[in-house]
N, C-alpha and C positions, 0 to 999 in steps of 0.2 A: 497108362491105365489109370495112375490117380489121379491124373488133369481129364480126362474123359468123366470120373466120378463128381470131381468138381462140377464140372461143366451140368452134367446130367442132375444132380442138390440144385443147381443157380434156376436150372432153365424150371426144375420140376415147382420152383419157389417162388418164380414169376407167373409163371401159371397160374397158380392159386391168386395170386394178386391181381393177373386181369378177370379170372374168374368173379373177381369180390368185385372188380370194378364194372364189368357188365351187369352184376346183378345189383350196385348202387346204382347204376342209369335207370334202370328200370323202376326204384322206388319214387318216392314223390323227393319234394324240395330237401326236408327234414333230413335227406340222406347225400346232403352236396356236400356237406362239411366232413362226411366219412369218407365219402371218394373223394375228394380231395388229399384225404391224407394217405388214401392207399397208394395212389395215383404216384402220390409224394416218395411213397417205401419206394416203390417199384423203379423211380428213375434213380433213389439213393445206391438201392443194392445193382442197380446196372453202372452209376456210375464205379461204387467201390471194386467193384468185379473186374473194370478198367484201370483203376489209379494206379500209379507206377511204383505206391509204395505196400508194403506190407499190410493190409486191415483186417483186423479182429472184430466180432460183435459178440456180444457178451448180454446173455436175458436178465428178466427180473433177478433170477435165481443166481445169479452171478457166474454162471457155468458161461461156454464161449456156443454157441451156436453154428457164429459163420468166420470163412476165414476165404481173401478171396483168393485166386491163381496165383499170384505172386507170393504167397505166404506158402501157400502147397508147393507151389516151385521151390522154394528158398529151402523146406524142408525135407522135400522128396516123396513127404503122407499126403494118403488120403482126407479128405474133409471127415469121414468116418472116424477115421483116428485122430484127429485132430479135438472134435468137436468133444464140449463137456470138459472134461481135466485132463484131455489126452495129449494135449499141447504141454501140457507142464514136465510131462516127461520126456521132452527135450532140454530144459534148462539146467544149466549144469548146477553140478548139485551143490558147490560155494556158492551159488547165488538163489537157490530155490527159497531158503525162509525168508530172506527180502524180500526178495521179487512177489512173492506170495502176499508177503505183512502190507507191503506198499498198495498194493490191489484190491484187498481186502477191505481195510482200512481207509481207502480214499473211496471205493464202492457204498459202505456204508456213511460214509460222512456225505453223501452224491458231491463229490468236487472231483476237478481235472487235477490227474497225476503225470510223472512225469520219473523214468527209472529210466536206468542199463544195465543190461544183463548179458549171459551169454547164453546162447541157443544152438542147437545141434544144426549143423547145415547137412543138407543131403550127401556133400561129399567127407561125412565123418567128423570134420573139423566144428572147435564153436566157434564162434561168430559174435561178435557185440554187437547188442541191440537197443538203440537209442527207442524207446516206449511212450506216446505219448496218448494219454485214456481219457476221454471227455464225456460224461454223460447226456442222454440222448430224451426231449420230452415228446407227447403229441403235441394236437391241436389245443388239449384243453390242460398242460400242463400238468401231465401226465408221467412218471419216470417211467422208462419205458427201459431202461438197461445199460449199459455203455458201449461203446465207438474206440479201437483204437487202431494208428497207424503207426507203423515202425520202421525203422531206417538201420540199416548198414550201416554202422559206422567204426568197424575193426580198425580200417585203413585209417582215419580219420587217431583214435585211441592210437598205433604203432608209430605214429606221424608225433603225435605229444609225448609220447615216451621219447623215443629218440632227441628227440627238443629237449627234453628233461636230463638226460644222460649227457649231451653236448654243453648243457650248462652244468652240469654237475662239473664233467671235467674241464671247461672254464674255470669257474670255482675254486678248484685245486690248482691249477696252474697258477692262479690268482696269489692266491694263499704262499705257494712256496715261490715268487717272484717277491712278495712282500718278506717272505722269511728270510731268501737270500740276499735282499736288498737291508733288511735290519742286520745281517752279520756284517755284509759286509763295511756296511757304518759303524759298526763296533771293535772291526776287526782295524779300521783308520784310529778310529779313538783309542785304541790301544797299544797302536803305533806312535803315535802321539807323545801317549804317556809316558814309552821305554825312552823315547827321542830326550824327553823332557827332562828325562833322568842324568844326561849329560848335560845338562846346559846348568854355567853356574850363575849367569846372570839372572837376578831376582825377575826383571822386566821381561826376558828372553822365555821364563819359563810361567811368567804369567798369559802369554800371548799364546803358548801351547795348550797349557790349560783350558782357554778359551776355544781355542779352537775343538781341544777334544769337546768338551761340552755340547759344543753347535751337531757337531757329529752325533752326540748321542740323543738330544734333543729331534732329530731327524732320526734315529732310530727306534725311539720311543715310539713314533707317529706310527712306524710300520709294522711297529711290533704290535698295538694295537688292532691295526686293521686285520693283524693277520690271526688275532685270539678273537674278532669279532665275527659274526655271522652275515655283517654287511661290508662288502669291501671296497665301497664306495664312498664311505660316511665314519665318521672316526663320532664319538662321546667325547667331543672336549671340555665338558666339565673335569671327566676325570682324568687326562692329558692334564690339564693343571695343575691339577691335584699333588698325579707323580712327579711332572719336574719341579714345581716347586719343590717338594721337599726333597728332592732329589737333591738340589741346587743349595736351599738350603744347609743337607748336612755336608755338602761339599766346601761351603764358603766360610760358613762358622764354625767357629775354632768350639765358642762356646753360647751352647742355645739357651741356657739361663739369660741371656745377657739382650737378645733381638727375640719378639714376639711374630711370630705368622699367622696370620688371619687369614682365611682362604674363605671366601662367600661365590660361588659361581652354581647356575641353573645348569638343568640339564639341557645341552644345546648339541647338535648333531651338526657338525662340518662337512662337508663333501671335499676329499681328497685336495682339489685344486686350491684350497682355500687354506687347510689344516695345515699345511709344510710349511704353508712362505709366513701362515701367522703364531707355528711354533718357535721358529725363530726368534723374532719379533717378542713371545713371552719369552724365551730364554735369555733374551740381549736385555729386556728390561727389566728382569727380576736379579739378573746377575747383576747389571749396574747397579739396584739398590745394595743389595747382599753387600757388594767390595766397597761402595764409595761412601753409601748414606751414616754409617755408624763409626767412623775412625778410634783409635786409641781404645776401644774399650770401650765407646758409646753404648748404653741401653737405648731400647729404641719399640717400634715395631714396622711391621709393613704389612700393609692390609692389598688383598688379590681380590677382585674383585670382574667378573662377568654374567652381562646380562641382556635380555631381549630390551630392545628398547622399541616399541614396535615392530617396523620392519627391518631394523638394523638390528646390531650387535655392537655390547661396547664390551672392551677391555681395558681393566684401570689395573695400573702399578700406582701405590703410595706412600711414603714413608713418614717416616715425622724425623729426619736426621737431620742433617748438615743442610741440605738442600743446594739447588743446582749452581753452580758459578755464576754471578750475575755478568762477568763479562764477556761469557762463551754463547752462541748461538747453537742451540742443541742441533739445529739445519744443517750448521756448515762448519762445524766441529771436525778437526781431523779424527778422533774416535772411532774408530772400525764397525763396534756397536751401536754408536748412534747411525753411522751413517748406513749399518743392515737396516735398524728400526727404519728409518724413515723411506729411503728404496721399495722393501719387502710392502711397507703401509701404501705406497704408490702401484705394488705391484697387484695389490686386492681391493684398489680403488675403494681405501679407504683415508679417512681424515687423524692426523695424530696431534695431540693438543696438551704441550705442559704449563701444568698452573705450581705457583708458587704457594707453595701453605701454610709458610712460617707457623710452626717449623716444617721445614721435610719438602718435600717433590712428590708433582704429583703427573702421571702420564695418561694419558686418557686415547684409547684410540678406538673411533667409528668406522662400521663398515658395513655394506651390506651386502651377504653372498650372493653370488652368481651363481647359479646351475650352470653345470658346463654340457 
């Protein structure tokens, strides 16, 4: 019955339209520019009464007029019930003052808008409704009311939630793979420590030390990832930050005695990059810490990272004792040199010590890889 009312509005609305166009035949010339544009209404409202999607028209007055079968279909009303503001009491009612302000508002500014909302569907249910409203001129540039067609797209909205929810619980898995992955590198370093607690040789328990350190150093990284909101990308500025001084009050006895300068940009790492070159800051800030100040040297060590265009540098530098000139930092049996220089090969990057008399100076380039 309400697709017959439609049908019976459409066909009573063409009518008048060829009526208008019969009797512009019959005027003189002055009148081809009118039929012409009736002619024009007449194949528009036959086309929209066909289109597969949802179309609204809406007059000067900003009321809705025409709505074509698909839109009556969708709803299960009449074009009587429809027409004027009778459509609006299908939308549901957390979306009515939008959906209204939006319409309104883009009606009087005459610009194309664009909304989603939810609308009553004939089987009870609402429905999300993608809105898109354009206004409509004559011949002589004329506002003449607006045009809109609408689309189905519930399925499309249940499709991105779902998407949204299977990344959420990624996310969390993420999160506590990182969190079980930092204890359990603290729970090594702390093995470490008890281990260390027996051993009486001075050399025996500095080799444990290190090693916890490295541990924790890799623990830091994932304790990070795992208090940030990206868990792909670490802030290694502040990675620096904390193991330095971490490092620091582990090595010095007494910090009156060694200066820390810490100068590093804000620089974001990606995972594959941040582990093999925490390292790498931990092997080289520790080397200065144990070796560059002996006896009670004063001293400092400045930390330094920064964008170098497309690269990144990392500098260790002290002003101490400075490096052995008879040792090759390359091929040093040193555990720590020979991480540094591996780990710098592993992120195809360049490492470069200069002598500064006084002090050592480690310099390493790289530029990350997206993985």
């Amino acid at each position: 019955m309400n697709e017959q009312k439609s049908y019976e509005h459409l066909i009573s609305e063409i009518s008048e339209l060829k009526q208008r166009i019969a009797e512009l035949e019959k005027s003189n010339i002055k009148g081809e520019k009118a039929k012409k544009e009736v002619q024009k209404s007449y194949e528009f409202l036959t086309l929209f009464e066909e289109f597969p999607a949802l179309i609204w028209r809406a007059n000067l007055d900003a009321e809705c007029d025409y709505f074509n079968k698909n839109w009556l279909a969708f709803t299960g009303k009449s074009m009587a019930q429809e027409v004027g503001d009778g459509w609006t009491k299908g939308i549901h009612p957390e979306d009515f003052d939008n959906c209204l302000d939006i319409y309104l508002t883009a009606f009087k500014a005459r610009k194309s808008f664009r909304m989603e909302y939810r609308l009553l569907h004939h089987t009870g249910e609402y429905r999300w409704i993608l809105d898109l409203g354009m206004p409509f001129y004559d011949f002589n540039n004329n506002f003449k009311g607006y045009i809109g067609s609408c689309y189905d797209i519930t399925d499309q909205k249940e499709l991105v939630k779902q998407l949204e929810q299977s990344l959420d619980e990624k996310e969390i898995l993420l999160k506590e793979i990182h969190h079980r992955v930092k204890n359990n590198l603290m729970i090594i370093s702390s093995l470490l420590n008890l281990q260390s607690g027996y051993i009486k040789d001075k050399e025996s328990q500095d080799i444990f030390k290190e090693s916890q350190n490295r541990a924790r150093s890799m623990a830091l990284i994932h304790e990070r990832l795992y208090q940030s909101s990206d868990l792909k990308k670490l802030d290694f500025s502040e990675y620096i930050t904390s193991l330095a001084t971490e490092l620091f009050h582990t090595y010095v006895a007494d910090p009156s005695l060694i200066k820390l300068q810490i100068n590093v940009d804000n620089i974001f790492l990606d995972i594959n990059t941040a582990i093999p070159l925490g390292l790498i800051v931990n092997e080289l800030i520790t080397n200065s810490l144990k070796h560059a100040f002996p006896n009670g040297r004063k001293g400092k060590i400045n930390i330094e990272f920064h964008e170098k265009g497309e690269n990144c540098e990392f500098t260790v530098k002290d002003n101490g004792i400075g490096f052995p000139k008879d040792i090759d930092y390359k091929k040093t049996e040193s555990l720590g040199l020979q991480i540094v220089t591996n780990l710098t090969d592993q992120i195809d990057g360049n490492i470069e010590k200069l002598d500064t008399n006084p002090g050592t100076e480690f310099k390493i380039n790289f530029k990350e890889v997206e993985v």
